[in-house]
VEXTI-476589 format. One record per residue: x, y, z of N, C-alpha, C in turn. Coordinates in Angstrom, 2 decimals, m for minus. Layout:
REM VEXTI-476589
<n_east = X	n_north = Y	n_up = Z	ca_east = X	ca_north = Y	ca_up = Z	c_east = X	c_north = Y	c_up = Z> $
...
//
This chain:
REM VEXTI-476589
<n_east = m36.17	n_north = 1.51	n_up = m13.43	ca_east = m35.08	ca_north = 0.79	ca_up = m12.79	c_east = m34.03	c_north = 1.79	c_up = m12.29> $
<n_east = m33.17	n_north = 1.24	n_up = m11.46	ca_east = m32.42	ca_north = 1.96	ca_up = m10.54	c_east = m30.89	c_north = 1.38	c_up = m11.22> $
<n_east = m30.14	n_north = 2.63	n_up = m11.18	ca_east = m28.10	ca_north = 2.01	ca_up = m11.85	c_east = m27.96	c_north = 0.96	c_up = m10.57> $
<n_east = m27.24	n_north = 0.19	n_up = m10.71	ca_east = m26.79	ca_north = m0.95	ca_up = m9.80	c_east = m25.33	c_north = m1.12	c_up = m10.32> $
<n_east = m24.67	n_north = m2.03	n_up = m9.41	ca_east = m22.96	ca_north = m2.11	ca_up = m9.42	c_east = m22.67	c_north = m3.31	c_up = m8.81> $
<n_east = m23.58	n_north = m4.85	n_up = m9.71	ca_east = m23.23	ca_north = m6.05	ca_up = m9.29	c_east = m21.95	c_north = m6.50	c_up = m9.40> $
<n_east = m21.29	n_north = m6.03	n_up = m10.13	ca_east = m19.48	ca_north = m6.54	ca_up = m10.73	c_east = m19.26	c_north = m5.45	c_up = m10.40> $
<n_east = m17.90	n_north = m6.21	n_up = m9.35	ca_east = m17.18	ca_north = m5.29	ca_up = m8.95	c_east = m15.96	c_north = m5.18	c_up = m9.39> $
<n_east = m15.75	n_north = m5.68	n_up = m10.53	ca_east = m14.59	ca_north = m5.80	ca_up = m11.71	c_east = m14.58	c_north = m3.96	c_up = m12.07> $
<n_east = m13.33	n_north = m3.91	n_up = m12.36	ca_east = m12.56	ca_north = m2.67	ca_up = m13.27	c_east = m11.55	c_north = m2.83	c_up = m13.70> $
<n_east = m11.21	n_north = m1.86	n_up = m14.70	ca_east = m9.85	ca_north = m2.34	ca_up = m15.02	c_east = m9.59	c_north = m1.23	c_up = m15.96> $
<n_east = m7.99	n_north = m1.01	n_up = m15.69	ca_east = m7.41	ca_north = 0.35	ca_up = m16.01	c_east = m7.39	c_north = 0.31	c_up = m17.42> $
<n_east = m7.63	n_north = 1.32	n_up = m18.08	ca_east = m7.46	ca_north = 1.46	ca_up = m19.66	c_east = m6.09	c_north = 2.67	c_up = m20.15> $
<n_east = m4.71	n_north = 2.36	n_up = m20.30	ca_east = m3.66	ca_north = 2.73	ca_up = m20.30	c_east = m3.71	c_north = 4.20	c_up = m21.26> $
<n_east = m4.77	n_north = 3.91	n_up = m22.51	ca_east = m4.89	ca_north = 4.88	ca_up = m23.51	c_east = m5.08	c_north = 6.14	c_up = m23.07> $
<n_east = m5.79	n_north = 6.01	n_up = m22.14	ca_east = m6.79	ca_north = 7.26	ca_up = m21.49	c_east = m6.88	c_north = 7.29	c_up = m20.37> $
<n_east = m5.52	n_north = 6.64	n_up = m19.64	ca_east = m5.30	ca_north = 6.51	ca_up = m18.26	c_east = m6.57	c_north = 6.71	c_up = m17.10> $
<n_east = m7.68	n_north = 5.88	n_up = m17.50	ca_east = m8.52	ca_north = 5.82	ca_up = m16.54	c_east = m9.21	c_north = 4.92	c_up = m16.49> $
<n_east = m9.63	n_north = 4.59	n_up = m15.61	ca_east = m10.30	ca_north = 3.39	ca_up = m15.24	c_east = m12.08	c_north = 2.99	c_up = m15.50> $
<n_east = m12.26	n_north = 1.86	n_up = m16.32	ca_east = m13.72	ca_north = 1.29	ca_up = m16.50	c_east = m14.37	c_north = 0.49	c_up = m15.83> $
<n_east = m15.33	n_north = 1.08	n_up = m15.49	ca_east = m16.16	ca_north = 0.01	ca_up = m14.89	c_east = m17.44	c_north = m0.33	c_up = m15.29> $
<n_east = m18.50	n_north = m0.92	n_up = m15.03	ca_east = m19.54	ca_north = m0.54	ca_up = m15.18	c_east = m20.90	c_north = m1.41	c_up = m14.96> $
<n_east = m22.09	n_north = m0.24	n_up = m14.87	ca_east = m23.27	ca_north = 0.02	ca_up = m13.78	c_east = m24.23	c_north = m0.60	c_up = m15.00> $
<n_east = m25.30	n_north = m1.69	n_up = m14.11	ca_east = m26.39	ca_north = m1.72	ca_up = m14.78	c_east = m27.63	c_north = m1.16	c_up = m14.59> $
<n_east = m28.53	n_north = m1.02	n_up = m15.40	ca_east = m30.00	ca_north = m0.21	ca_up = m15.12	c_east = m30.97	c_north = m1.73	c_up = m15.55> $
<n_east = m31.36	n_north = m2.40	n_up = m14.94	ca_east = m32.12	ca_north = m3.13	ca_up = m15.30	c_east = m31.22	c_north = m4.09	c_up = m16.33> $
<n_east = m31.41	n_north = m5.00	n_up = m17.98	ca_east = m30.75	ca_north = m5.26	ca_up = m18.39	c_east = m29.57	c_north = m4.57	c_up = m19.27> $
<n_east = m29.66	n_north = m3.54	n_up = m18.92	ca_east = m28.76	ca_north = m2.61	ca_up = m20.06	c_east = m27.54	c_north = m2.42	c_up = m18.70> $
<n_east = m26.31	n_north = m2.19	n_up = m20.00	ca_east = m25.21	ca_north = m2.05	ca_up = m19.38	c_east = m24.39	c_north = m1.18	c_up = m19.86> $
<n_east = m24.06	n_north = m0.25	n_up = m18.52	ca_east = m23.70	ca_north = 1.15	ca_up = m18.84	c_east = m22.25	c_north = 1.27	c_up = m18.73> $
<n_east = m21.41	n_north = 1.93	n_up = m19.45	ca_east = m19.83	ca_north = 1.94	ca_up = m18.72	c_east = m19.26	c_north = 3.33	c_up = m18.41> $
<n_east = m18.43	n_north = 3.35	n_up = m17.51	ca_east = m18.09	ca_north = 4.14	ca_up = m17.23	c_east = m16.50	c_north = 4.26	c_up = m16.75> $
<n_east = m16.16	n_north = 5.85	n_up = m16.78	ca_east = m14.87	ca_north = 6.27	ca_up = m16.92	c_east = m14.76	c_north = 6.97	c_up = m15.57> $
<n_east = m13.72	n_north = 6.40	n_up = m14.77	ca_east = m13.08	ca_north = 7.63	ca_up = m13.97	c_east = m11.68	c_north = 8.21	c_up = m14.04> $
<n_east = m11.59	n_north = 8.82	n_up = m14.63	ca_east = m10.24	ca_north = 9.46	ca_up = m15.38	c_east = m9.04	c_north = 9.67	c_up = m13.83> $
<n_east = m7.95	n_north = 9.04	n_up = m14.59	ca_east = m6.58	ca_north = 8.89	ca_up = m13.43	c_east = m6.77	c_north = 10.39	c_up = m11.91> $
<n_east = m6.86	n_north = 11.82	n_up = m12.80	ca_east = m6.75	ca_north = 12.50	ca_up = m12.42	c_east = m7.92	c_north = 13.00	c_up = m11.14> $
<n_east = m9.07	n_north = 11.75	n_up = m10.92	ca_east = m9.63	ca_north = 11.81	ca_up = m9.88	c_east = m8.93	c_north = 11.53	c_up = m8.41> $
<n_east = m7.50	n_north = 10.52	n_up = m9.27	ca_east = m6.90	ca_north = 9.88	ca_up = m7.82	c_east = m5.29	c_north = 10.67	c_up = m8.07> $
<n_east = m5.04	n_north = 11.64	n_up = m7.58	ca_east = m4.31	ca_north = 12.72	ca_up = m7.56	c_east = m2.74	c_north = 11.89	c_up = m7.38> $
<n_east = m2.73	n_north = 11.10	n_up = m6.13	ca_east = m1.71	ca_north = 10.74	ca_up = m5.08	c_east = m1.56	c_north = 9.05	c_up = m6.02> $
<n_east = m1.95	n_north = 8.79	n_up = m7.15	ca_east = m2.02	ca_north = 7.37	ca_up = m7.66	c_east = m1.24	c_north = 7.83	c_up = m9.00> $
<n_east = 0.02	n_north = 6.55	n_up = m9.03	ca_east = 1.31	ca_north = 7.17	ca_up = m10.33	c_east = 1.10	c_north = 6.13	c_up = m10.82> $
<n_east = 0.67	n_north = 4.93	n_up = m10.58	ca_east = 0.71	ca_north = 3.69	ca_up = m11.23	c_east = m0.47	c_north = 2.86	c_up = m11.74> $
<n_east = m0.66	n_north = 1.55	n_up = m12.37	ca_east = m1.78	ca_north = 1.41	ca_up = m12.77	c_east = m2.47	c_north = 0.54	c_up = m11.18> $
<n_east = m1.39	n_north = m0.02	n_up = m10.77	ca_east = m1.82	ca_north = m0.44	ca_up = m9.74	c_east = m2.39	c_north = 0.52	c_up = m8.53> $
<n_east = m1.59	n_north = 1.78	n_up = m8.32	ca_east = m1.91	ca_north = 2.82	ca_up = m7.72	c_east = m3.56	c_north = 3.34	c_up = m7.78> $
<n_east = m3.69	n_north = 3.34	n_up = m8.97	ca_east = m4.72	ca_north = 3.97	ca_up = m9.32	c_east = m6.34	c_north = 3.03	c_up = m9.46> $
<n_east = m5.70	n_north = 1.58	n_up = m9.40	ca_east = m6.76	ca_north = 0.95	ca_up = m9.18	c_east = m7.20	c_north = 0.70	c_up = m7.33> $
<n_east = m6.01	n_north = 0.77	n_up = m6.74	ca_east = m6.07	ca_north = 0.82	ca_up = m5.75	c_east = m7.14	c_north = 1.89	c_up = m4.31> $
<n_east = m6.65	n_north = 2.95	n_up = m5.37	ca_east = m7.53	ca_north = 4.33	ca_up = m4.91	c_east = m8.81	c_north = 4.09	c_up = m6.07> $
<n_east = m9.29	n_north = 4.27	n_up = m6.58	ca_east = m10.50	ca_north = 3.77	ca_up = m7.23	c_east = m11.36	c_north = 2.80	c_up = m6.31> $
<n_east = m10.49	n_north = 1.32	n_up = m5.56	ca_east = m11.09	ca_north = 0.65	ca_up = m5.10	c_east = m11.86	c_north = 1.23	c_up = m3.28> $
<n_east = m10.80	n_north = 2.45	n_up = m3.04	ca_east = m10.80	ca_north = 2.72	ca_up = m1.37	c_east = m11.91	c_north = 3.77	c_up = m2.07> $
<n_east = m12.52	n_north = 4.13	n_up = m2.72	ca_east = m12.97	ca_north = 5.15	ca_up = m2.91	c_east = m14.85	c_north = 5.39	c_up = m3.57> $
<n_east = m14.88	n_north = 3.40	n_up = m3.94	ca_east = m15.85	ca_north = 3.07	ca_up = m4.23	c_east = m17.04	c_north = 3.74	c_up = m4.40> $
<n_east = m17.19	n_north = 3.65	n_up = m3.07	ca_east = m18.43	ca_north = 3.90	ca_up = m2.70	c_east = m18.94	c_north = 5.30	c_up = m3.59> $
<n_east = m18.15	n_north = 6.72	n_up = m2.95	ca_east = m18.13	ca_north = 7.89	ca_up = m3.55	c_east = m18.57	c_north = 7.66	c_up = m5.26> $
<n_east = m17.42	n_north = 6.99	n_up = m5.84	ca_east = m17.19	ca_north = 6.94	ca_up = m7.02	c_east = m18.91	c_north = 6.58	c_up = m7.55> $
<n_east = m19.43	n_north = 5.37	n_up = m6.99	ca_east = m20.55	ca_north = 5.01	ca_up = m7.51	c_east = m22.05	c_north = 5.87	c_up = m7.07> $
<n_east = m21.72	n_north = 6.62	n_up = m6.00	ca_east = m22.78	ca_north = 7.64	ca_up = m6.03	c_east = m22.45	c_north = 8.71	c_up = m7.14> $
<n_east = m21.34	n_north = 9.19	n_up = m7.49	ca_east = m21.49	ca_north = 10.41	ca_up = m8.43	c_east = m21.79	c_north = 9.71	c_up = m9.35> $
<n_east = m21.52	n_north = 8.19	n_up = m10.06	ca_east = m21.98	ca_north = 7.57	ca_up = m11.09	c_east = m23.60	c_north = 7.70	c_up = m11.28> $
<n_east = m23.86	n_north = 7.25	n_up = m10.14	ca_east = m25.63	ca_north = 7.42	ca_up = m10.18	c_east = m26.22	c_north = 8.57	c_up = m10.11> $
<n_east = m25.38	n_north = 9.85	n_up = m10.02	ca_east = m25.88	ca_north = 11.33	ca_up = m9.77	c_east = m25.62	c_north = 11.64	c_up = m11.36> $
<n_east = m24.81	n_north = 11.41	n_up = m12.10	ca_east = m24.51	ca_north = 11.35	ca_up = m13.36	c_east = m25.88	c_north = 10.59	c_up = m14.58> $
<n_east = m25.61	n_north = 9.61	n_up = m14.57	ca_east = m26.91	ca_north = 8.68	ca_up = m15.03	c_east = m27.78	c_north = 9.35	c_up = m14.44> $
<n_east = m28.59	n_north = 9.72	n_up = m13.41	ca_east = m29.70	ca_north = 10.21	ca_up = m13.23	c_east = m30.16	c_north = 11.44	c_up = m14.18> $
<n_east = m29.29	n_north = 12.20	n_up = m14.18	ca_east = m29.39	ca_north = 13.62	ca_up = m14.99	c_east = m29.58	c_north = 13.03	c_up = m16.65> $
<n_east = m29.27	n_north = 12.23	n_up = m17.52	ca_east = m28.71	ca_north = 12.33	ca_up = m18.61	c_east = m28.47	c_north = 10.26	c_up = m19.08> $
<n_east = m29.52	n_north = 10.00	n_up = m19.51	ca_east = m28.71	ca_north = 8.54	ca_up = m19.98	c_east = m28.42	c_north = 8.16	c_up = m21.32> $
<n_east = m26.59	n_north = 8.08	n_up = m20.84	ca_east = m25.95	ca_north = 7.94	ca_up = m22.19	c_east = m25.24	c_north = 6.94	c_up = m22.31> $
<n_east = m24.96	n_north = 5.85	n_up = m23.24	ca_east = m24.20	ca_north = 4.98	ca_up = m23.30	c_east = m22.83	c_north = 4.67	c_up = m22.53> $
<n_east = m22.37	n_north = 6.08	n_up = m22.42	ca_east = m21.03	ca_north = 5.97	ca_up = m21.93	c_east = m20.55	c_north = 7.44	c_up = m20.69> $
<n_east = m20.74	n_north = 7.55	n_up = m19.79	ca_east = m19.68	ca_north = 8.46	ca_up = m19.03	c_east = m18.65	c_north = 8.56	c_up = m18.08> $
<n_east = m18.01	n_north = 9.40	n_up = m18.48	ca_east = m16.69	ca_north = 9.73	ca_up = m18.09	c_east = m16.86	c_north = 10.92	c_up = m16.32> $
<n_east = m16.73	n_north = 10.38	n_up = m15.42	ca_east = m16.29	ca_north = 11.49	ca_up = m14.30	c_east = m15.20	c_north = 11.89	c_up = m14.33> $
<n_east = m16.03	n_north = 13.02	n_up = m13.70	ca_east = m15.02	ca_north = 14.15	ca_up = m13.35	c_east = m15.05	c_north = 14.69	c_up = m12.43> $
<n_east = m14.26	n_north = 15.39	n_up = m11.84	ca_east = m14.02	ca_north = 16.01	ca_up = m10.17	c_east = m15.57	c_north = 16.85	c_up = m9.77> $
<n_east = m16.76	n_north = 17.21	n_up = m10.99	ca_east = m18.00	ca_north = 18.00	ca_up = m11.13	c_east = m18.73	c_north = 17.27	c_up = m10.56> $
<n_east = m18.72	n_north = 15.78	n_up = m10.98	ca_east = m19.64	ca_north = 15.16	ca_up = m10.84	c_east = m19.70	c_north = 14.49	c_up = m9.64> $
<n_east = m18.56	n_north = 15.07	n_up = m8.54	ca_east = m18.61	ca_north = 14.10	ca_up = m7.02	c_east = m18.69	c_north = 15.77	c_up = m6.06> $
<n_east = m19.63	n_north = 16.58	n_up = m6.91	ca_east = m19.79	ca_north = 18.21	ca_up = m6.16	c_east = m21.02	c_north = 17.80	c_up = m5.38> $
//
C-alpha cells in the first residue's frame, strides 16, 4: 500500500509548537509532525496553520519521502526531509 492523506484535518499542538496531521497506509494510521519552524514567517497558531495549509502539497510529499525510507509509528519533519 501507498501513504495517502484522506483527512485533511490538522491541528496545532501548542506543547511542541507544531502541527499534526496524519497519513494512512492502507488501514493503519500514521501521524505526523511538522514542527512550527518549517513555517519561518508564521508567529501564531493560526499563522502557522495557515502556512502548513498553502504548503500542503510539499509538506505531504516529504511525508511520503519520509515513510518510504523507514516505517515508524510517528514522524516529525524537518527542513531534511523536503531536500
Amino acid at each position: 500500500m501507498s501513504l495517502s492523506f484522506p483527512n485533511q484535518s490538522r491541528s496545532y499542538e501548542e506543547a511542541g509548537k507544531r502541527i499534526r496531521f496524519i497519513g494512512h497506509d492502507g488501514m493503519f494510521e500514521i501521524s505526523f509532525f511538522a514542527g512550527s519552524d518549517l513555517f519561518p514567517g508564521a508567529t501564531s497558531e493560526a499563522g502557522c496553520l495557515r502556512a502548513f495549509d498553502d504548503a500542503r502539497v510539499s509538506i505531504y510529499q516529504a511525508a511520503r519521502r519520509a515513510y518510504s525510507g523507514a516505517r515508524k509509528p510517528i514522524y516529525v519533519l524537518t527542513r531534511a526531509d523536503f531536500g
